[in-house]
N, C-alpha and C positions, 0 to 999 in steps of 0.2 A: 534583620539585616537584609533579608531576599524580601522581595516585595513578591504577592503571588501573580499578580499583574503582569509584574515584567518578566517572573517565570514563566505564566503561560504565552506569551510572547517568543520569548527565547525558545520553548519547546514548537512552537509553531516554525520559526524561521527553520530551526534543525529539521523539523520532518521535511517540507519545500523545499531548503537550500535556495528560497527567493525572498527578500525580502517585501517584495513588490505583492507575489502570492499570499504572503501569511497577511500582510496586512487587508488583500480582501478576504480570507478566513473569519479576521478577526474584526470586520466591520468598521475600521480605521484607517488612520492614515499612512503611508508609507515614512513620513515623515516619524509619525508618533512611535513608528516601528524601530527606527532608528534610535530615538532616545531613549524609547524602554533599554534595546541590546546596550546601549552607552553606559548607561545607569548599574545595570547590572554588573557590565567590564569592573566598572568605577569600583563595585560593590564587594565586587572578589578579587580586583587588583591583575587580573590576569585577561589578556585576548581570548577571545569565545568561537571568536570567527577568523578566517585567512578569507577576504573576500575584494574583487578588483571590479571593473568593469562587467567580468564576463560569468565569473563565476561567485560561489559563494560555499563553503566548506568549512566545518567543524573542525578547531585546534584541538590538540589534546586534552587541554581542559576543558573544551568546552564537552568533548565526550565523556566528561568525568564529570560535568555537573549534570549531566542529562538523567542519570540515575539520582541523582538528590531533588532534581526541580520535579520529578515527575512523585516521589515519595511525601513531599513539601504539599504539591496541589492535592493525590489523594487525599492526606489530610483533612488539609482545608474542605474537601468534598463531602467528607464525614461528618464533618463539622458541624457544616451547613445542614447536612439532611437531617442529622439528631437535634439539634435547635429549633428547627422547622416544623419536624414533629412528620411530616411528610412520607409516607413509605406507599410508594406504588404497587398496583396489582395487576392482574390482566395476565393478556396472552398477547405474546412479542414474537412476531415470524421473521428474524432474522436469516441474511442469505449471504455467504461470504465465496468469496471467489476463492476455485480451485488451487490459486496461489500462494493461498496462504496456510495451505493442510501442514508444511513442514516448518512452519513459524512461533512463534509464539503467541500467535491468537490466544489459546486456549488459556493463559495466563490473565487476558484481558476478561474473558468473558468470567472465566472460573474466580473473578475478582469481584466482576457484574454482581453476578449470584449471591453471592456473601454477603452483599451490601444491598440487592435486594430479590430476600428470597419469596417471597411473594407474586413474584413474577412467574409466568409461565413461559420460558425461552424457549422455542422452538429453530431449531438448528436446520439450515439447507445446504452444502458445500454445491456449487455446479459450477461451469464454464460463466464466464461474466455474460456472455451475451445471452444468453437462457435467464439467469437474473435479472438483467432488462427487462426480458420478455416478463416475468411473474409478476416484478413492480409494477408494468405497466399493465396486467393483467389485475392488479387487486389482491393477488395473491401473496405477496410481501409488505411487511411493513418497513424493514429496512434493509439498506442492502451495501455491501462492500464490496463494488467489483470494478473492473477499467471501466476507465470512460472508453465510450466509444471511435472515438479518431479528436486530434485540434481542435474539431470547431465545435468538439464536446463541452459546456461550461454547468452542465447540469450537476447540482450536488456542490459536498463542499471538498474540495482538495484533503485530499488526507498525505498522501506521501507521492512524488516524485521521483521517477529514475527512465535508466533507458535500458529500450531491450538487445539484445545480445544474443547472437549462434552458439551455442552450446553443445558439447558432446563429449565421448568415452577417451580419454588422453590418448593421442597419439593417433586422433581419428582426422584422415586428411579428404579436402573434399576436389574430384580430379574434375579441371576446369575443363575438358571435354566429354565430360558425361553428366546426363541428368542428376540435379539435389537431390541425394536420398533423404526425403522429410518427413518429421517424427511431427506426427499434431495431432491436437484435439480435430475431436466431428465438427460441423457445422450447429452454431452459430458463433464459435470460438471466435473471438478476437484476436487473439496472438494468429490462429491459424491464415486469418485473412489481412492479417500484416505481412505474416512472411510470405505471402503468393502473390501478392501486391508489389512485393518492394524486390522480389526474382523476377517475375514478369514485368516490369518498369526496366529491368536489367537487361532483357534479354538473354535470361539464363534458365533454361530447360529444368524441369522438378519432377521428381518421382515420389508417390508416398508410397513411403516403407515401412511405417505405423501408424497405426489410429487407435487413441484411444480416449474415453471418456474421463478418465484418472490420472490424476498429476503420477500416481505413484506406478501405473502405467508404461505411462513416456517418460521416466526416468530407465525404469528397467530395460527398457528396449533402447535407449539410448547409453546406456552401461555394457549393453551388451554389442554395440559399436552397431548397428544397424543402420544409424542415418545423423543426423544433425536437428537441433528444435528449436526457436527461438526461445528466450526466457529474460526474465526481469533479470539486468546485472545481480543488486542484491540479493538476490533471492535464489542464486546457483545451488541444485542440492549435490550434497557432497559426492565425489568420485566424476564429478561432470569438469570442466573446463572449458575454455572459450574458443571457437574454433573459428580460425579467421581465413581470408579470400572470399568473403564473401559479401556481398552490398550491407551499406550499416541499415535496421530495423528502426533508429527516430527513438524516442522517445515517448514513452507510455506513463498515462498517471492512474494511481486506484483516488477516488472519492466516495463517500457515503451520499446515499440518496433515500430519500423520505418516501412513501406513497402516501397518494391523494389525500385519505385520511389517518395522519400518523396513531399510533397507538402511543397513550399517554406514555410507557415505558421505553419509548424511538429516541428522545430527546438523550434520557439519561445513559444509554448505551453507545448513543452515539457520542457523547462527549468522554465517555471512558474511553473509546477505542480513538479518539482525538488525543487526548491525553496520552495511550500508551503507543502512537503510529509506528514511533523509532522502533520501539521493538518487531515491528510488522519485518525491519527489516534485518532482522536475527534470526536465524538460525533454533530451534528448539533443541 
């Protein structure tokens, strides 16, 4: 009844929210894009998507088939590798960005493992822009972190959203005194967003925290100290959105290869394609 084709289509457009994006993901047409989701509507009888001109968003069914298209392709990926006969080995230096410490990663990879334990996975969590640094160092084989700004097109799109001021409920920010701001050190990316887009402002900052640890600047921002920027989805609990303040644009995470991928890059990188929605849940 599900074609796995036009399921991993459909899970594509969900992580993006573009149809335009999934279809350069998925090496295709935007066109083709459109009649996989069609086909699928057809297939289940129900709207998958609410999308117009401008935007592009998940009905409620379409969030309820998200858990069945992604248990459908695992499958199929078992499938595949047991028929094949194929089981890789080696040592895989994966590097995932600090964003995703309170996510459901660890479902992705700890699924990885199961299915190929003959791997040697080696785990790095840092600031995205220090992961740049390693891949392009040689020092990583794969990596999961921002892109760098817009005119970043390096890697493959994994998940989309926008970032957001965040902070302790009931924390107000007084428009005639310096931003109390909670960041990562340098070579953060969030951190040279938000100092970019208050100085574009003409709005005076103060750092109030620094820290190397997402679970860091959560605490110091719990405990009402200042304001952070962060991925919409990706709010950890007890934080909320704290407004009067310039918007932060738009940030996407992508997976990136180095120079020489290790045989086990491809297959991790397609698990964690496959489970991206969840990147943006909560653990």
């Amino acid at each position: 009844m599900y074609d796995p084709v036009q399921l991993r289509t459909f899970l594509t457009v969900a992580q993006t929210l573009s149809f335009t994006q999934a279809a350069a993901r998925l090496g295709v047409r935007q066109s083709t894009v459109s009649q996989h989701v069609r086909r699928l509507e057809g297939a289940t009888g129900r709207p998958l998507f609410a999308r117009d001109t401008h935007s592009v968003a998940l009905t409620e069914d379409g969030e309820a088939l998200l858990g069945f298209a992604r248990t459908i392709l695992e499958a199929h990926e078992r499938a595949a590798a047991f028929f094949t006969g194929t089981r890789l080995r080696g040592r895989l230096r994966f590097g995932a960005s600090e964003d995703f410490v309170l996510t459901r990663l660890p479902e992705i990879l700890e699924g990885f493992r199961h299915e190929h334990p003959e791997v040697d996975l080696e785990l790095s969590v840092e600031l995205s822009g220090t992961l740049h640094e390693r891949l392009d160092a040689g020092r990583l084989d794969l990596v999961l972190a921002k892109r760098r700004g817009p005119q970043d097109e390096r890697g493959r799109l994994v998940w989309r959203d926008r970032m957001v001021w965040i902070g302790a409920e009931g924390v107000r920010v007084d428009p005639e005194r310096p931003v109390p701001l909670i960041v990562f050190p340098p070579p953060g990316i969030t951190r040279a967003r938000a100092l970019e887009v208050l100085e574009r402002d003409g709005r005076a900052w103060r750092i109030a925290c620094t820290s190397g640890s997402l679970s860091g600047l959560v605490a110091a921002a719990r405990a009402g100290l200042g304001v952070m920027a962060h991925t919409r989805g990706l709010i950890p609990p007890g934080l909320v959105r704290v407004g009067g303040l310039p918007e932060l644009g738009p940030v996407e995470f992508a997976l990136l290869q180095g120079r020489r991928p290790a045989p086990a890059a491809e297959a991790l990188a397609a698990a964690v394609l496959r489970g991206a929605d969840r990147l943006s849940r909560p653990a």
